[in-house]
Kinemage of the C-alpha trace (Angstrom):
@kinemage 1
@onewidth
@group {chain A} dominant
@subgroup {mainchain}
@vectorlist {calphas} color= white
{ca unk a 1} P 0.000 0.000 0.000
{ca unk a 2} L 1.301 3.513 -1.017
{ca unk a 3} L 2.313 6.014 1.455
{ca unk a 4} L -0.448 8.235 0.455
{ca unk a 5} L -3.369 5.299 0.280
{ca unk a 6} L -2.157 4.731 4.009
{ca unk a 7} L -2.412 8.515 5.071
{ca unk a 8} L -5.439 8.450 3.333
{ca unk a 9} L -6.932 5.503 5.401
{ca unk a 10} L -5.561 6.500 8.775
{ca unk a 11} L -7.081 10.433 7.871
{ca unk a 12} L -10.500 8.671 7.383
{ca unk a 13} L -10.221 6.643 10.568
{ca unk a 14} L -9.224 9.134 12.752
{ca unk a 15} L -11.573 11.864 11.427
{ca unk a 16} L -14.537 9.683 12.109
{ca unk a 17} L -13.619 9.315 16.467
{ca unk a 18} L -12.398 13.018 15.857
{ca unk a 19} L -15.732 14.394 15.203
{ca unk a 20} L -16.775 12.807 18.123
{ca unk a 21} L -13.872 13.172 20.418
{ca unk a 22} L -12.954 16.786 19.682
{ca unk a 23} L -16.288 17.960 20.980
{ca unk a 24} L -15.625 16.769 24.336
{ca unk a 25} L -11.340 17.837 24.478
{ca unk a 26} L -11.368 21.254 22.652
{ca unk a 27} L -8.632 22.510 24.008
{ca unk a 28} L -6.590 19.425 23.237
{ca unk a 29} L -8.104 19.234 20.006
{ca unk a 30} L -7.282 22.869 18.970
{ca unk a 31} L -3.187 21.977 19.637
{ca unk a 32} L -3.060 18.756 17.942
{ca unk a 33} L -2.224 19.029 14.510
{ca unk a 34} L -4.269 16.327 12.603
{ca unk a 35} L -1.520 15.859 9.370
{ca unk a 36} L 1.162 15.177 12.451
{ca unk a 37} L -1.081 12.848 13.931
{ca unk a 38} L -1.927 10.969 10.684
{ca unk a 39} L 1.828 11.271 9.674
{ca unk a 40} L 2.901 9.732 13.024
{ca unk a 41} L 0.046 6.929 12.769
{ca unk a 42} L 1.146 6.228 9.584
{ca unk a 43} L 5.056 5.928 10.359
{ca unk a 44} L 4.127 3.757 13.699
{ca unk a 45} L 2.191 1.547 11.241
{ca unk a 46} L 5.136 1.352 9.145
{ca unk a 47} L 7.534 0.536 11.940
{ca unk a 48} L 5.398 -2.240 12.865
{ca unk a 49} L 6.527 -5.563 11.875
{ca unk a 50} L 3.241 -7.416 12.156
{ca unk a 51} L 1.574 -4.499 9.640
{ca unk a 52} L 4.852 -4.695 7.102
{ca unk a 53} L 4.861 -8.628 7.122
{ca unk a 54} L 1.410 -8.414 6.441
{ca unk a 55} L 1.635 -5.399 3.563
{ca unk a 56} L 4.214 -7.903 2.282
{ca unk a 57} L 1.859 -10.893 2.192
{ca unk a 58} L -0.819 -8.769 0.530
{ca unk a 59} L 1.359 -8.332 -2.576
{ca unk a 60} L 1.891 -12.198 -2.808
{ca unk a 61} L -1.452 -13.188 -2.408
{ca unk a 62} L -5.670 -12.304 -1.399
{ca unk a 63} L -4.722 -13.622 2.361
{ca unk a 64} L -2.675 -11.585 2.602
{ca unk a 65} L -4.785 -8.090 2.674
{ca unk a 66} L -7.569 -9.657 5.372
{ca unk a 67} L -3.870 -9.839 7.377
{ca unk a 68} L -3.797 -6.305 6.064
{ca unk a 69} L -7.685 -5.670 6.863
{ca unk a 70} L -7.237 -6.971 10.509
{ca unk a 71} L -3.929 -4.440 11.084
{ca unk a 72} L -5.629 -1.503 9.740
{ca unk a 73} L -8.351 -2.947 12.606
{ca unk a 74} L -5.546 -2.497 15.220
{ca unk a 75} L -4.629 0.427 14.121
{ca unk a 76} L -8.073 1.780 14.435
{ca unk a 77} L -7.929 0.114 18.326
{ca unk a 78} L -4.242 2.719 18.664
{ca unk a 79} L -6.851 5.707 17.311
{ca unk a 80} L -9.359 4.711 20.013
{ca unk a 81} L -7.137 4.981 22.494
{ca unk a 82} L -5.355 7.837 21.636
{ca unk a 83} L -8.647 9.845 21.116
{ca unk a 84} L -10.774 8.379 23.793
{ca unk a 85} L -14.634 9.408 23.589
């Protein structure tokens, strides 16, 4: 998956609890820059082992990118906690 499809994903993810979360923190919300939290999402994601094996396996085969599916899943489980409702 391309840098930018990633960013992409993660900007989706996290803009769907942010609607939700920024409400409740506005302060916080008003000093976190969104693109550094995507960016930073994105380069923890591509740190992790587990999500890279998997990206790997997606390009050899289908099985692969439900690996993929279930990372992006964990990743959305790291938004949730780092933008608690």
């Amino acid at each position: 998956m391309s840098s930018q499809a990633l960013s992409t994903l993660i900007g989706e993810k996290i803009d769907v609890r942010w609607s939700d979360w920024a409400p409740k923190h506005p302060h916080l919300a008003e000093a976190i820059d969104r693109v550094r939290l995507i960016e930073s999402t994105v380069k923890l994601l591509r740190n992790d082992p587990e999500f890279v094996a998997a990206m790997r396996e997606a390009d050899l085969d289908e099985a692969g990118l439900i690996k993929a599916s279930r990372l992006l899943e964990q990743a959305e489980v790291f938004i949730h906690r780092l933008l608690p409702v």
